[in-house]
C-alpha positions as CSV (number, residue, x, y, z in Angstrom):
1,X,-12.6,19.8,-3.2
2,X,-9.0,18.6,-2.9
3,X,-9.8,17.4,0.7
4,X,-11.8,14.9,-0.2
5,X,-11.3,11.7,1.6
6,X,-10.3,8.3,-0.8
7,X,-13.9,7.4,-0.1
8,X,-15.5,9.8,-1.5
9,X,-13.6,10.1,-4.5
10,X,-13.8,6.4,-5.2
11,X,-17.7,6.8,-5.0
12,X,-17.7,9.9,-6.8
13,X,-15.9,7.6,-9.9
14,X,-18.3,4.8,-9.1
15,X,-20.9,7.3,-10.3
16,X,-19.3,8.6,-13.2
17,X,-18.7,5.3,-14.2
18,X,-22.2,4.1,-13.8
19,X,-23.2,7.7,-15.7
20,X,-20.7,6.5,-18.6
21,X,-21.9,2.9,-18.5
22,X,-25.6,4.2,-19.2
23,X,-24.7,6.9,-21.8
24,X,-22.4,4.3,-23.2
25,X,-25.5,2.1,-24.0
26,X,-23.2,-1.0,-22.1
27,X,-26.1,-2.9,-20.6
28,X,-24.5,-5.1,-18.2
29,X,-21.7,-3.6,-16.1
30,X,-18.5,-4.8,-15.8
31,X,-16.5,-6.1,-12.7
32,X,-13.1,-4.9,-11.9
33,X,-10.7,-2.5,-14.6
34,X,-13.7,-1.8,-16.2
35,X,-13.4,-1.4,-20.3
36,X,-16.9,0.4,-21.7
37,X,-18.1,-1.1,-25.1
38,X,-20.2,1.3,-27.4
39,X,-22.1,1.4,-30.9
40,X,-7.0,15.9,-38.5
41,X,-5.1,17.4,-35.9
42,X,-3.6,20.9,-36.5
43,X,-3.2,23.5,-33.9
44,X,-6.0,25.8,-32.4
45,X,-5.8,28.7,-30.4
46,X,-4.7,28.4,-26.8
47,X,-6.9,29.8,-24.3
48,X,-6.8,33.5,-24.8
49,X,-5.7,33.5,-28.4
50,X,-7.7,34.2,-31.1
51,X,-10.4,35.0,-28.2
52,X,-9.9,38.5,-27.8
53,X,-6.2,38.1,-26.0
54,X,-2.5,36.6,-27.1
55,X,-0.6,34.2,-25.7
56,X,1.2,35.6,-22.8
57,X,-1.6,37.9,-22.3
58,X,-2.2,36.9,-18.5
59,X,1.0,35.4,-17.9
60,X,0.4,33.7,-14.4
61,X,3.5,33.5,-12.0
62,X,3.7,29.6,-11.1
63,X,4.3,31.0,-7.8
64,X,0.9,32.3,-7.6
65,X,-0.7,28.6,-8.3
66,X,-1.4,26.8,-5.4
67,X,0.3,23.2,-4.9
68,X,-2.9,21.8,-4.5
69,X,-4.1,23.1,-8.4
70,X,-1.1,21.6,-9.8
71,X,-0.2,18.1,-11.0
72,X,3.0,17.1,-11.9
73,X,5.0,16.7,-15.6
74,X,7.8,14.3,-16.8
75,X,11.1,16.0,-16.2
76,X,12.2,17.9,-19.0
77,X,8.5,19.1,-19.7
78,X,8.0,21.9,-17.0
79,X,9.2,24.8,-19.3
80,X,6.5,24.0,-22.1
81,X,3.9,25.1,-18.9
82,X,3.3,28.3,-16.8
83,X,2.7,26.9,-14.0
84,X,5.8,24.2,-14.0
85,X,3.0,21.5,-14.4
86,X,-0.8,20.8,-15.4
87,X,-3.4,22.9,-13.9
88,X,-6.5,22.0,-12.7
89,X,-9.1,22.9,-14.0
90,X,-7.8,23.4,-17.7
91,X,-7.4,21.4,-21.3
92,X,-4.0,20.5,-23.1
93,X,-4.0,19.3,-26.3
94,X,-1.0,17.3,-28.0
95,X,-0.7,16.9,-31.4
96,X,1.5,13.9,-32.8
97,X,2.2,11.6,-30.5
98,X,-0.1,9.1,-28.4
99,X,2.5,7.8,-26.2
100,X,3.6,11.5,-25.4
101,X,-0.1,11.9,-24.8
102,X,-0.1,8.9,-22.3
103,X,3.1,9.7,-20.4
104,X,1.8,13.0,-19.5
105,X,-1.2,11.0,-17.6
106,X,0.7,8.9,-16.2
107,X,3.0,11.6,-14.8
108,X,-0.1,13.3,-13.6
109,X,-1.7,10.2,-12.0
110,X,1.3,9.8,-10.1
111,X,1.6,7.3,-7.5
112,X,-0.7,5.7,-5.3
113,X,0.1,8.5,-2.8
114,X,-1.6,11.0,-4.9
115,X,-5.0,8.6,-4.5
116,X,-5.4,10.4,-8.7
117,X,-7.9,8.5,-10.8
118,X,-7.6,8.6,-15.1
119,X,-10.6,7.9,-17.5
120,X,-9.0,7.1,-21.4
121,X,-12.4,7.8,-23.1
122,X,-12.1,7.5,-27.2
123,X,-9.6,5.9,-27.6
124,X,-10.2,2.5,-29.3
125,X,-6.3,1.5,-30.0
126,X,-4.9,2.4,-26.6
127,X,-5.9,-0.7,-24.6
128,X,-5.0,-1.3,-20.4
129,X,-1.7,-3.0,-21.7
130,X,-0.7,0.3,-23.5
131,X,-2.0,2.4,-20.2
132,X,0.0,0.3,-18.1
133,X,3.0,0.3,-20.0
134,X,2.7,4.0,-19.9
135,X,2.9,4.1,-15.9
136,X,-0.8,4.6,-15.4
137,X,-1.9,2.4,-12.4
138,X,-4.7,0.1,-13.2
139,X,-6.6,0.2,-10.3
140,X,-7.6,4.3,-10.7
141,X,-8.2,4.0,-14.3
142,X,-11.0,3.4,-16.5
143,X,-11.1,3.4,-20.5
144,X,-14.1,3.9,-22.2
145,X,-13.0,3.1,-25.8
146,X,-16.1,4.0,-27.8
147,X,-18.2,6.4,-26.1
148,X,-20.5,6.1,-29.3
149,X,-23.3,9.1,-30.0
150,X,-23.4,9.8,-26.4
151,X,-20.1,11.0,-26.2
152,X,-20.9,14.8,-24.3
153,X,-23.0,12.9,-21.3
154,X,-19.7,10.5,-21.2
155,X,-17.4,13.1,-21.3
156,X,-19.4,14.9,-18.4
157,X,-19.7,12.0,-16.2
158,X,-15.8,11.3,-16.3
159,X,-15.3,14.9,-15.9
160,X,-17.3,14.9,-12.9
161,X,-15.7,11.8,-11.2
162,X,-11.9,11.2,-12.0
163,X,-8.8,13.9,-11.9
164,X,-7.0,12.8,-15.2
165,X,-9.2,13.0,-18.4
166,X,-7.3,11.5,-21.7
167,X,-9.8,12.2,-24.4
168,X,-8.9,10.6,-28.0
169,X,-10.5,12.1,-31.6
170,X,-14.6,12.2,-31.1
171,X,-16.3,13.5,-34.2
172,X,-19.5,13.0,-31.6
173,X,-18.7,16.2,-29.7
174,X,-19.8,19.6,-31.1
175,X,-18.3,22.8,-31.0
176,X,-20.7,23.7,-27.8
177,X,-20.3,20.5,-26.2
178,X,-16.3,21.0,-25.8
179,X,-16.8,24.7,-24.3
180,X,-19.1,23.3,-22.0
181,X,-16.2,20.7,-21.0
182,X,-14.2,23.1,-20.6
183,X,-16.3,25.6,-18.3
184,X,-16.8,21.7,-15.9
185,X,-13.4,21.0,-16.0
186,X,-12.8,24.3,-14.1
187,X,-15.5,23.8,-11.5
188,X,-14.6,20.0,-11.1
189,X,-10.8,21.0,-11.0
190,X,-10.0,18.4,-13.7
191,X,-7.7,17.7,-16.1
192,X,-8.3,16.7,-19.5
193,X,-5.9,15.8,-22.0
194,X,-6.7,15.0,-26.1
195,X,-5.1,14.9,-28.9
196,X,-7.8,16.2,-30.8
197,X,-8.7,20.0,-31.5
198,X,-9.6,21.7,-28.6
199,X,-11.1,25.3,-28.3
200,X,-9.9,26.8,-25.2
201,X,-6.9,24.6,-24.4
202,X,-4.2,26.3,-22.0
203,X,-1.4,24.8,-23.4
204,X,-0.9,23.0,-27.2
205,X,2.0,20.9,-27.5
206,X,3.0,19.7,-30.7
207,X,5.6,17.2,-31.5
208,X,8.0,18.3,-34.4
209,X,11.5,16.5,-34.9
210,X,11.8,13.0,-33.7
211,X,15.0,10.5,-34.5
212,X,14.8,6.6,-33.0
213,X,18.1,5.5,-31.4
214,X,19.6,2.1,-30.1
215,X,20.6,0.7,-33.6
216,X,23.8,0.0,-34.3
217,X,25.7,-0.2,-37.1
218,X,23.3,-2.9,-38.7
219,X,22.6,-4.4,-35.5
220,X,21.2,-3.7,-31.9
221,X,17.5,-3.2,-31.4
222,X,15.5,0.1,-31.2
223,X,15.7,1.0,-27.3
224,X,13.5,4.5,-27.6
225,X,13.4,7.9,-29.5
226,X,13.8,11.8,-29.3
227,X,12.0,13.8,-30.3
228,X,11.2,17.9,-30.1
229,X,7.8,19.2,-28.3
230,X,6.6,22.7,-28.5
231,X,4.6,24.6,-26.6
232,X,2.2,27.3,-27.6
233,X,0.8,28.4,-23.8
234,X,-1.4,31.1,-22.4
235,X,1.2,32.9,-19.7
236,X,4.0,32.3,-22.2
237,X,4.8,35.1,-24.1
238,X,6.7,33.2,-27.1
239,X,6.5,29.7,-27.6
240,X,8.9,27.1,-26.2
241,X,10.2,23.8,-27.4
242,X,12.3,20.8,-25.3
243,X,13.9,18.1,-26.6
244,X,12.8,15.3,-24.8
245,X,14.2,11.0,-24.9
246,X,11.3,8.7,-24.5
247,X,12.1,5.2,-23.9
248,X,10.8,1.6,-23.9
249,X,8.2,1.5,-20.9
250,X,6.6,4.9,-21.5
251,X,8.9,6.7,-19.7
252,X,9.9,10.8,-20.5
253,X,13.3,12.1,-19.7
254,X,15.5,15.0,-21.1
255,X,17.4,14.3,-23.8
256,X,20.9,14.4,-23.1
257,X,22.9,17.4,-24.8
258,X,24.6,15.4,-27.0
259,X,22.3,13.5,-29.3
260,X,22.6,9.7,-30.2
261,X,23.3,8.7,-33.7
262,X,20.3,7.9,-35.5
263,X,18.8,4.6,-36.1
264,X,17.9,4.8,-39.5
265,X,20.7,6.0,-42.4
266,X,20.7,9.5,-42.9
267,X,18.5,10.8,-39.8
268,X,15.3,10.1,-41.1
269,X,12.8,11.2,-39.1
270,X,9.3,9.8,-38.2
271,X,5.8,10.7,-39.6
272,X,4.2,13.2,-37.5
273,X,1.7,10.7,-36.3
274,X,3.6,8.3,-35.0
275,X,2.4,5.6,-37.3
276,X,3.1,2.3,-37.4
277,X,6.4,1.9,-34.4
278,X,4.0,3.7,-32.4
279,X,2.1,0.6,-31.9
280,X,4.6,-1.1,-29.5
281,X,3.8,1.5,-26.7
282,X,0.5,3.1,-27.4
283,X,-1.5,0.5,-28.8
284,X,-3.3,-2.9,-26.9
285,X,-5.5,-5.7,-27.5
């Protein structure tokens, strides 16, 4: 599947889109970056736990992943995954943090080299400014902000026709329609990526600890954050964490070792959700 030329896979999202367009109920299509129009998050079980196995169960060598099955991470993140990166063919979930959420897509998409196409599908806040502040190129992605009651023929379609999957809260999606996005993904050798719950994810990443940085003493402006991801991974035998800098632009690097003073007195830290600051980076429109 991986040989397939740019051609092909810009028909094969052609389809999906048309697919998504119809489920969507959208009854005109749209030209160019097209933008679809439609009528909790605690963690689950990693693939293999709580199914019978444990987490490290089948721990998987990355060495015995072929390059081709394997997209790449932001630095600082390859620990947190077996295989150094995401795998085709499986689902991450990532609880906390949106623009964490995006920056792993964009790592993923990679460059225009990588020919990598992205569907954002349920996501109503996270608009093409947010995507492209991210680093997602434009031009291979899609967002389908409300994919309304026919959220599972959506999610298929996209599935079916674009590498990167980002997948927002969809109360529309049963139980049964997320295992059967997870036995596609596999045969489509797709990603998909959500911050909601997941049955059957490879890898959960939650987001603990964050601290913003860039303020002075009573002056300056707020140039990025820190914050602390987890990881709770089949092929892991414990869990894993990495302290990670994010900053203005939706980039991901390591945090240095010696941490910045805070930017609010006392080192508050952040609501889990990102709420409210959030908005500068993950939100459009």
């Amino acid at each position: 599947m991986r040989e397939e030329s740019r051609a092909a896979r810009l028909a094969a999202a052609q389809r999906a889109l048309a697919t998504a367009e119809a489920s969507a109920g959208l009854r005109q299509r749209l030209t160019g970056v097209t933008t679809l129009t439609a009528s909790g998050s605690g963690r689950v079980a990693a693939s293999g736990e709580g199914d019978g196995g444990e987490v490290g169960a089948e721990a998987t060598p990355s060495t015995a992943v072929p390059a081709e099955l394997l997209l790449p991470v932001p630095p600082g993140l390859e620990r947190l995954f077996p295989a150094g990166g995401l795998r085709r063919g499986t689902a991450v979930q990532v609880s906390g943090s949106t623009s964490l959420l995006l920056a792993l897509a964009a790592a993923a998409a990679g460059g225009r080299e990588q020919d990598t196409w992205c569907a954002v599908v349920a996501m109503p806040d996270v608009g093409l400014a947010a995507a492209a502040e991210a680093g997602l190129d434009l031009e291979r992605t899609v967002v389908v902000p409300s994919p309304g009651p026919g959220a599972a023929a959506v999610l298929g379609a996209v599935v079916d026709g674009f590498d990167v999957v980002v997948l927002g809260r969809c109360a529309a999606l049963s139980v049964a329609d997320r295992r059967t996005a997870t036995s596609r993904l596999r045969t489509r050798e797709a990603v998909l990526l959500t911050c909601d719950t997941w049955p059957g994810a490879q890898v959960v990443l939650e987001v603990g600890e964050r601290s913003w940085f860039g303020v002075g003493a009573g002056h300056g402006v707020l140039t990025g954050r820190e914050m602390t991801v987890t990881s709770y991974a089949r092929g892991l035998a414990t869990q894993r964490s990495a302290r990670v800098r994010m900053v203005a632009g939706g980039g991901v690097v390591p945090a240095p070792a010696e941490r910045p003073a805070p930017a609010v007195p006392g080192g508050a830290v952040e609501p889990a959700e990102d709420a409210g600051l959030e908005v500068d980076w993950a939100r459009a429109g």
